[in-house]
C-alpha positions as CSV (number, residue, x, y, z in Angstrom):
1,X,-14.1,21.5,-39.3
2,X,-10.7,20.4,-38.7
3,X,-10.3,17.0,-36.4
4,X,-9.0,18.9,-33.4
5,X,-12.0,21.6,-33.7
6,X,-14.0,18.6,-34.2
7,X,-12.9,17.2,-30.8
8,X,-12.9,19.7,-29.1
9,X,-16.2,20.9,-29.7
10,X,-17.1,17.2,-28.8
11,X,-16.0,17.6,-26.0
12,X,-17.4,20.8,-24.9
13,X,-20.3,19.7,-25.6
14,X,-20.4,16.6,-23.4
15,X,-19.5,19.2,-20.5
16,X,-15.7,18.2,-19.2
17,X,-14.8,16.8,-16.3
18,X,-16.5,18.9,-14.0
19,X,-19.9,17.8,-15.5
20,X,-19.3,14.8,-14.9
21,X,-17.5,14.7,-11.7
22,X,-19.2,14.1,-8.3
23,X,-18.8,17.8,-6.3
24,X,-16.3,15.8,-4.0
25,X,-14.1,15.3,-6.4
26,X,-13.8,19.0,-7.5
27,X,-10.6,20.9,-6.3
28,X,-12.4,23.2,-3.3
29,X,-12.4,27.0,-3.8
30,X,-9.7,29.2,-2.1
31,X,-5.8,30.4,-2.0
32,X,-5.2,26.9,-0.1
33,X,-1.6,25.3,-1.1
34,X,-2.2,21.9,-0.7
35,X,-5.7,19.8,-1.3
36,X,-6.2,16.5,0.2
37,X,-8.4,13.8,-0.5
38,X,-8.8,11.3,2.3
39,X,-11.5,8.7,1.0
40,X,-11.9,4.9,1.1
41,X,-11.2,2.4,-1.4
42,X,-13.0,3.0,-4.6
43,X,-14.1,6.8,-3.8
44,X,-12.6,7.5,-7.2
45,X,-9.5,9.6,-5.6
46,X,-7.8,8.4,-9.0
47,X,-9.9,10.2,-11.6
48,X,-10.3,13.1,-9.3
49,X,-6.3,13.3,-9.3
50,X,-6.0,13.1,-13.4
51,X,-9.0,15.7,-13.6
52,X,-7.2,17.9,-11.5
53,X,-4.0,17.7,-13.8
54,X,-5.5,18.1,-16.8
55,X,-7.7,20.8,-15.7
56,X,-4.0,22.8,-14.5
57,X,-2.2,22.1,-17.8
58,X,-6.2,22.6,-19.9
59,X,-5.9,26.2,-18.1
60,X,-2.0,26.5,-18.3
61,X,-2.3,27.0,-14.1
62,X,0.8,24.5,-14.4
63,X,3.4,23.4,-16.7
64,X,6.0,20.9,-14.4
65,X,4.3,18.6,-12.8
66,X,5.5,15.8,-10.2
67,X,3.4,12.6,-10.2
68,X,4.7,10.5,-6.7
69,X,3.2,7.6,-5.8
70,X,4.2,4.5,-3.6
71,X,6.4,2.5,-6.1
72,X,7.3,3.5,-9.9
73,X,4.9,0.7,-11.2
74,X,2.3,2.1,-9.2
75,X,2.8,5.3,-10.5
76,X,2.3,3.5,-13.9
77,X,0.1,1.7,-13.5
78,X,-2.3,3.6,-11.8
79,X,-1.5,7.5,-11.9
80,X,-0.6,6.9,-15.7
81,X,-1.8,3.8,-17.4
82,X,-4.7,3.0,-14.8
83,X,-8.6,3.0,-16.0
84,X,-8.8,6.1,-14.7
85,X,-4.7,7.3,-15.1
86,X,-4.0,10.3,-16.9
87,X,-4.0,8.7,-20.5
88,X,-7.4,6.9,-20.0
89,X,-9.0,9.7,-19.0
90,X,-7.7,12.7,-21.5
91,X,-9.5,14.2,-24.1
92,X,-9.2,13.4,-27.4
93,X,-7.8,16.7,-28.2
94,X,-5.3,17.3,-25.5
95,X,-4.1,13.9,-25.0
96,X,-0.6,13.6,-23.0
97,X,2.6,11.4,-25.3
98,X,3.6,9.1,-22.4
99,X,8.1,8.2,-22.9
100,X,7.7,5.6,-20.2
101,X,11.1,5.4,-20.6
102,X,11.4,8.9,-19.5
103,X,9.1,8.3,-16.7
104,X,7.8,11.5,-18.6
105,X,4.2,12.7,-20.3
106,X,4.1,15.8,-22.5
107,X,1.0,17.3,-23.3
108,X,0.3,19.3,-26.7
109,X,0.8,22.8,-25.2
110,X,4.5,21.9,-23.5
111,X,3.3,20.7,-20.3
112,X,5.1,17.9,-19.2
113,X,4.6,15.4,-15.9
114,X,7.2,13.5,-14.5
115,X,6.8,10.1,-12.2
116,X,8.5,9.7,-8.9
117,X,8.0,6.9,-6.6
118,X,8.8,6.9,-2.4
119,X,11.2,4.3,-2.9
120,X,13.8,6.2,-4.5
121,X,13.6,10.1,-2.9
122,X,16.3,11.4,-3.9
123,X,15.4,11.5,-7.3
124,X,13.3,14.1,-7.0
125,X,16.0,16.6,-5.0
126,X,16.7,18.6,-8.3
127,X,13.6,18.7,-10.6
128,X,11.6,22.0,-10.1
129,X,7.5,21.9,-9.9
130,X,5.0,23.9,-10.0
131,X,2.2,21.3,-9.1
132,X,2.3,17.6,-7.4
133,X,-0.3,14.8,-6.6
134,X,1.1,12.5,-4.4
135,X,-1.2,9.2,-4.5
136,X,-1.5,6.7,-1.3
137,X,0.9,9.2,0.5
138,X,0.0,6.5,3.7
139,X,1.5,3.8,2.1
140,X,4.5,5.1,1.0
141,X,8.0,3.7,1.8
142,X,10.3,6.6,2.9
143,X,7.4,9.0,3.7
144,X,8.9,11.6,5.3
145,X,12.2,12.1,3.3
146,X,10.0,11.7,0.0
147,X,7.5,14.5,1.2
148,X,10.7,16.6,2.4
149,X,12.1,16.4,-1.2
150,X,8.7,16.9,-3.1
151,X,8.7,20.0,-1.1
152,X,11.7,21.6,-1.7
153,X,11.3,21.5,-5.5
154,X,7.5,22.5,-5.8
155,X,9.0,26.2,-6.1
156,X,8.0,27.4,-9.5
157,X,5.3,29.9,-10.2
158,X,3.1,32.0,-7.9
159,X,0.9,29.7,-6.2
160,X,2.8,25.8,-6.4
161,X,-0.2,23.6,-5.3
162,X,0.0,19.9,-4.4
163,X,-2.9,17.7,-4.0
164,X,-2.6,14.1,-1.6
165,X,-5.2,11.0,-2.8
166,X,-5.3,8.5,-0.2
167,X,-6.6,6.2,2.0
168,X,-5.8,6.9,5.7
169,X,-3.9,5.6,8.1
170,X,-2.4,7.3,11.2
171,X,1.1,8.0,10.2
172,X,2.9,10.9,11.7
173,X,2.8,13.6,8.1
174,X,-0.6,12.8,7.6
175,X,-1.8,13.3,11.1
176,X,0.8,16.9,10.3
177,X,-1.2,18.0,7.1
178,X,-4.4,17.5,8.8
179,X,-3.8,19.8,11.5
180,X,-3.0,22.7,9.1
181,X,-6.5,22.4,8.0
182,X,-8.3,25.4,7.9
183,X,-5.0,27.5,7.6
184,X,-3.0,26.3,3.7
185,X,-4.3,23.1,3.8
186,X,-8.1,22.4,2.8
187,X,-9.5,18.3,2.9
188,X,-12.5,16.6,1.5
189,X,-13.3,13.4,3.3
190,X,-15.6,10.8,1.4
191,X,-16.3,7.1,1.6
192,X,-16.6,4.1,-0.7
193,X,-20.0,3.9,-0.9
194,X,-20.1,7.6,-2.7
195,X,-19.3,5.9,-5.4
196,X,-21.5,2.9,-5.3
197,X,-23.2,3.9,-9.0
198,X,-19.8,3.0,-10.7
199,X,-18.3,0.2,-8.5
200,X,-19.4,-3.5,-9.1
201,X,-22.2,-4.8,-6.9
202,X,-20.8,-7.6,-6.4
203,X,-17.4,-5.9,-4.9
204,X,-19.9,-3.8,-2.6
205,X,-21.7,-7.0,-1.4
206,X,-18.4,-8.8,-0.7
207,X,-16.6,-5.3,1.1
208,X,-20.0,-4.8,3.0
209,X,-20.0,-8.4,4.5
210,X,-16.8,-8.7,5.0
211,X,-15.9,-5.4,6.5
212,X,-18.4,-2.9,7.6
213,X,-18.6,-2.6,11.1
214,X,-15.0,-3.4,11.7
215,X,-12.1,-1.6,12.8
216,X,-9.9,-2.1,8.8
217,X,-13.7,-1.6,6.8
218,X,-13.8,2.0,8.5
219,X,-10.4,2.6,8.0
220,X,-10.7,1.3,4.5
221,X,-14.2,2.0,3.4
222,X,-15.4,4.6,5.5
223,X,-11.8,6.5,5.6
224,X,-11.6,7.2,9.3
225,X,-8.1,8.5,10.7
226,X,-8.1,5.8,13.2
227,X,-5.8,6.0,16.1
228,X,-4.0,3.3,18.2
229,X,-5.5,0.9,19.6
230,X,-4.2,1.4,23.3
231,X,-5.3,-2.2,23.8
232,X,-3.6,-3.5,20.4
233,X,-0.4,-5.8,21.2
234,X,1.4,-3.4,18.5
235,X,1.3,0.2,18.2
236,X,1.6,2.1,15.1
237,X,4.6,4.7,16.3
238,X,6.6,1.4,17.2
239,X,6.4,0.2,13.4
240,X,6.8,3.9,11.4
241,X,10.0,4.7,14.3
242,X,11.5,1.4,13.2
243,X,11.2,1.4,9.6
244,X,13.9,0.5,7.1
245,X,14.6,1.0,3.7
246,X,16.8,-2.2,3.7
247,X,17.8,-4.8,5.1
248,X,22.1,-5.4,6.1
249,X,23.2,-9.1,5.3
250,X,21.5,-11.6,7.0
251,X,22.5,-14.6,8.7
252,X,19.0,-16.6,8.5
253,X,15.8,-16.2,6.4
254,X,12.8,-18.1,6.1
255,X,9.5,-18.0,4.2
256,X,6.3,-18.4,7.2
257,X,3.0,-19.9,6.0
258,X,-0.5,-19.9,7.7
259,X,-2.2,-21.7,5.2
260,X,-6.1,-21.4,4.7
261,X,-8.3,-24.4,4.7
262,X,-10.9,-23.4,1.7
263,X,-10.1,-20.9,-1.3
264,X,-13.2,-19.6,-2.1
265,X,-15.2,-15.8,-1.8
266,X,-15.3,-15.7,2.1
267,X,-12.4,-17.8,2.9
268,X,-9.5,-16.2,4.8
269,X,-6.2,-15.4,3.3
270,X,-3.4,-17.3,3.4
271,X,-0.7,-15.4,5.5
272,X,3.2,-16.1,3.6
273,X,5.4,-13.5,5.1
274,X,9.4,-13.5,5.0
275,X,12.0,-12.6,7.5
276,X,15.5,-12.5,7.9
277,X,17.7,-12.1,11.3
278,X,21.0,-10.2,11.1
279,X,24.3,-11.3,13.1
280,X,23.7,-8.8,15.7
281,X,19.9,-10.9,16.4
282,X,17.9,-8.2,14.6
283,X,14.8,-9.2,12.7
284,X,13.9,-7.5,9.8
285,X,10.6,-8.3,7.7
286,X,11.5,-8.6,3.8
287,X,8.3,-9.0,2.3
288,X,4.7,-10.0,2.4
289,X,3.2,-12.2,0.2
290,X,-0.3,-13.4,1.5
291,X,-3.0,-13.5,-0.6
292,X,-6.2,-15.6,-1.1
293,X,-4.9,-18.7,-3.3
294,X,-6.1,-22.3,-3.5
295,X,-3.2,-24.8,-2.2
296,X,-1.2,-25.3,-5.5
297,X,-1.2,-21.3,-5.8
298,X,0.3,-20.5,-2.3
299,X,2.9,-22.9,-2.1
300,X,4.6,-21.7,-5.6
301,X,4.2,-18.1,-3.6
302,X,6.2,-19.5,-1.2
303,X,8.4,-21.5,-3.1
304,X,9.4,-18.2,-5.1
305,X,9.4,-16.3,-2.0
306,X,12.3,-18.9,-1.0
307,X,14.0,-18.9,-4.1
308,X,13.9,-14.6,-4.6
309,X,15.4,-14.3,-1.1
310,X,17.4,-17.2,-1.1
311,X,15.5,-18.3,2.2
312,X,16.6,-21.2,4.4
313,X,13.6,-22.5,5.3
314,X,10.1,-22.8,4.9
315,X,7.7,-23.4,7.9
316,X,3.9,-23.9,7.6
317,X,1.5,-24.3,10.6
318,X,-0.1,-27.7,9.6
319,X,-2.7,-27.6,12.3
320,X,-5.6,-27.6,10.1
321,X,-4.2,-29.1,6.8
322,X,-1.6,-32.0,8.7
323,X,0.3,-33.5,6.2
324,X,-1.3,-32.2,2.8
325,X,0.2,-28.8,3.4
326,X,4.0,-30.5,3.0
327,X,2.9,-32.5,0.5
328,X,1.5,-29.7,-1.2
329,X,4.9,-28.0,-1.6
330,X,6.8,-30.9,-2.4
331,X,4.4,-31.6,-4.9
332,X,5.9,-28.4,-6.8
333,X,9.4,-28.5,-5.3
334,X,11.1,-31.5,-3.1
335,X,14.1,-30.0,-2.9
336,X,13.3,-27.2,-0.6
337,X,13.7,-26.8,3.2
338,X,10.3,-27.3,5.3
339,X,9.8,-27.1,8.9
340,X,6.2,-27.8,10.2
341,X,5.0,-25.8,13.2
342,X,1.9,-27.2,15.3
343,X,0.0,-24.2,17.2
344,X,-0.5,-25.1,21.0
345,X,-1.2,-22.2,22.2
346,X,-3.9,-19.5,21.4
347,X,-2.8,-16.2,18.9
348,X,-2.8,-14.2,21.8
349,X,0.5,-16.6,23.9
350,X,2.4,-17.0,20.8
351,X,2.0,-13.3,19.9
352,X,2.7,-11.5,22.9
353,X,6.8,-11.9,23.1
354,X,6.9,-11.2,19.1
355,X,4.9,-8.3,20.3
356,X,8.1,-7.7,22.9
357,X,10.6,-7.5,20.8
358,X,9.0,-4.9,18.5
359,X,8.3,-2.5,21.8
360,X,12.0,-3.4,22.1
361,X,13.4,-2.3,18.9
362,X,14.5,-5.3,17.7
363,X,12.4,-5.5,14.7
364,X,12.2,-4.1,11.9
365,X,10.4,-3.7,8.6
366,X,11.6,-3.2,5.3
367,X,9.5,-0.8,3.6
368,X,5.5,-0.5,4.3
369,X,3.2,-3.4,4.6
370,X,-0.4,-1.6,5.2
371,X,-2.9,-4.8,5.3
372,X,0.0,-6.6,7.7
373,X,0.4,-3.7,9.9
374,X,-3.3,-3.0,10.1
375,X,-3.4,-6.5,11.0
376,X,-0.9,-5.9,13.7
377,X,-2.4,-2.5,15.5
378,X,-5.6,-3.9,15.7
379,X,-4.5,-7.0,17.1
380,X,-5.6,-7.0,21.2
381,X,-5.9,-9.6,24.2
382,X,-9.0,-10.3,24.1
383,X,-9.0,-10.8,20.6
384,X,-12.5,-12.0,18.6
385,X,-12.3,-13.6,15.3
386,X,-16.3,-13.4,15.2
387,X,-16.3,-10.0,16.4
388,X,-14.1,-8.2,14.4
389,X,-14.5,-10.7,11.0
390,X,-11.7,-11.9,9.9
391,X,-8.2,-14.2,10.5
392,X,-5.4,-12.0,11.2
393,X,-3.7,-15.1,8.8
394,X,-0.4,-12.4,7.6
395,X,-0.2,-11.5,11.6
396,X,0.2,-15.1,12.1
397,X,2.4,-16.0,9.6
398,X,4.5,-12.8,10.9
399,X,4.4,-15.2,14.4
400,X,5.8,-17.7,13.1
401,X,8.8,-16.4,11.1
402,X,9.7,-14.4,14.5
403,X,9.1,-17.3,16.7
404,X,11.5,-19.3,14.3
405,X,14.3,-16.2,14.0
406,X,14.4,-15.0,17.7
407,X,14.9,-18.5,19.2
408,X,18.0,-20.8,19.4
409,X,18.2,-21.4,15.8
410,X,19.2,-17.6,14.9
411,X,22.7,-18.1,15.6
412,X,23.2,-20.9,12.8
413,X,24.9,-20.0,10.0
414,X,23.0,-19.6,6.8
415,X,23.5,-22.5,4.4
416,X,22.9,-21.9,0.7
417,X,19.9,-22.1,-1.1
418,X,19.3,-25.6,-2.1
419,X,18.1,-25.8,-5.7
């Protein structure tokens, strides 16, 4: 028996895919022209995508396919290179050549995929498809103009199918796609805990603590399409209508800080977000950095944060951590710009006029930022850190970067980056 029969009787007779997949997982029956799978983290949305693909080129159903996701190295990384990518999860005897240069896979029989990411759009008005998954279409930068152009090329063949992985959250297309349900469009909802047999116990321990219960754990875990808030200080519309792909040149920048206190498994984040302000006063929000990170770990964040963007200034609340958290950067860097910023009033004060000049469109961010944002629209008055399980630490760092660019000080003139 040659190597190839060898394989592939191999692999017939450990059943495929489909023997091993969960029913979920499976692409539904019926003449529906797009599939989407709205689950929580861990759901396995990623090996359910790469089934689907190889199953289309296994059958010869399709032959040009477009693989979008969020950013090119998430594409990659996860829809290519992941543990459960295309390449991990091929059979032996139909195993796809990735040309990363290319962005390209070609499969034995002629089929070929090609990688796209929602940062760059226009790349894919030209190409021709006849089959797309689209991976965290929620997260996505330019969502709408990416979508627009994956359409207008998925035009080859009789039936051109695309098929949407993602976690949910309640942006204006998704909210579209789900109300064709039931007519092209056919959805299978699932949760994280579907999967619990092949996810870590310790990771469900940790997600179950931290997050069940609360607003982001059944967003993120349970995958509920939640809508505003109406009592949130932020509102979801404001953020997606404001949006930016970049930012013009800006007369101010600095790198915000809420530090955490501990660095351990149930220790808050430490919030590191940065911010510019434009001649004109607009804000716009260049990047989020926060992360969990013990003190030596956040401040070279920051410090690279300040050096990447060539910031002004960092600022670091220093109500908890006084003077260890300046010390803590000039440990690593003394030449840099620090500003510490003591909070006297509650979250709720300080927030409310940040809150202000997003309602007034004077704000705006550069690209997505999903855990900040979620932060943000489920941020209300009567906030409860007990109740809802967590420091909105990013929200806060967002605060004070705002705080710092919408008063007085926007209007001096940046002054290089000192190095």
């Amino acid at each position: 028996m040659t190597s190839i029969a060898a394989a592939l009787a191999a692999a017939l007779e450990d059943g495929g895919w489909r023997a091993k997949a969960r029913p979920s997982q499976l692409p539904p029956p019926g003449a529906w022209n797009g599939w989407m799978i709205l689950a929580g983290r861990g759901f396995g949305k990623t090996r359910a995508g790469a089934g689907w693909v190889h199953e289309l080129v296994e059958t010869r159903q399709a032959g040009r396919i477009a693989l979008v996701a969020a950013t090119a190295a998430d594409a990659r990384d996860t829809l290519v290179e992941g543990v459960s990518g295309l390449l991990n999860t091929a059979p032996s005897w139909n195993r796809p050549i990735y040309e990363s240069s290319k962005r390209r896979l070609t499969w034995p029989n002629g089929a070929v995929a090609t990688t796209f990411s929602s940062e760059e759009a226009d790349r894919l008005r030209g190409p021709e498809h006849d089959a797309a998954w689209a991976d965290e279409l929620a997260a996505w930068t330019d969502v709408q103009g990416t979508w627009d152009m994956l359409q207008f090329g998925l035009r080859l063949g009789k039936r051109p199918r695309w098929l949407v992985t993602t976690t949910p959250r309640p942006i204006k297309l998704l909210k579209e796609l789900l109300a064709r349900q039931g007519r092209d469009v056919v959805v299978t909802r699932g949760s994280t805990f579907e999967n619990e047999a092949n996810l870590a116990p310790t990771f469900l321990a940790a997600v179950r603590q931290r997050y069940e219960g609360t607003r982001l754990g059944r967003q993120e875990l349970n995958a509920e399409l939640l809508s505003d808030n109406p009592g949130a200080l932020w509102q979801l519309d404001w953020l997606d209508r404001d949006r930016v792909s970049a930012a013009p040149e800006l007369r101010r920048i600095v790198v915000a800080i809420d530090p955490a206190v501990s660095n351990n498994e149930g220790s808050d984040e430490t919030g590191i977000i940065v911010a510019g302000v434009a001649a004109d006063g607009t804000i716009y929000v260049l990047e989020d950095c926060s992360g969990r990170y013990a003190p030596h770990e956040w401040a070279a964040v920051a410090i690279s944060a300040y050096r990447r963007h060539k910031a002004d200034r960092i600022l670091a609340e220093v109500n908890n951590g006084g003077a260890m958290v300046e010390a803590t950067i000039r440990a690593l860097d003394h030449r840099v710009s620090f500003k510490a910023v003591h909070a006297s009033r509650g979250k709720v004060v300080r927030a409310e006029p940040i809150a202000a000049l997003y309602e007034q469109r004077k704000v705006h961010h550069v690209g997505g930022f999903d855990v900040l944002e979620d932060q943000m629209c489920a941020f209300t008055s009567d906030f409860d850190r007990a109740k809802v399980g967590y420091s909105p630490d990013r929200l806060d760092a967002l605060v004070w970067a705002l705080t710092e660019l919408s008063g007085p000080q926007n209007i001096i003139i940046r002054t290089p980056l000192r190095i």
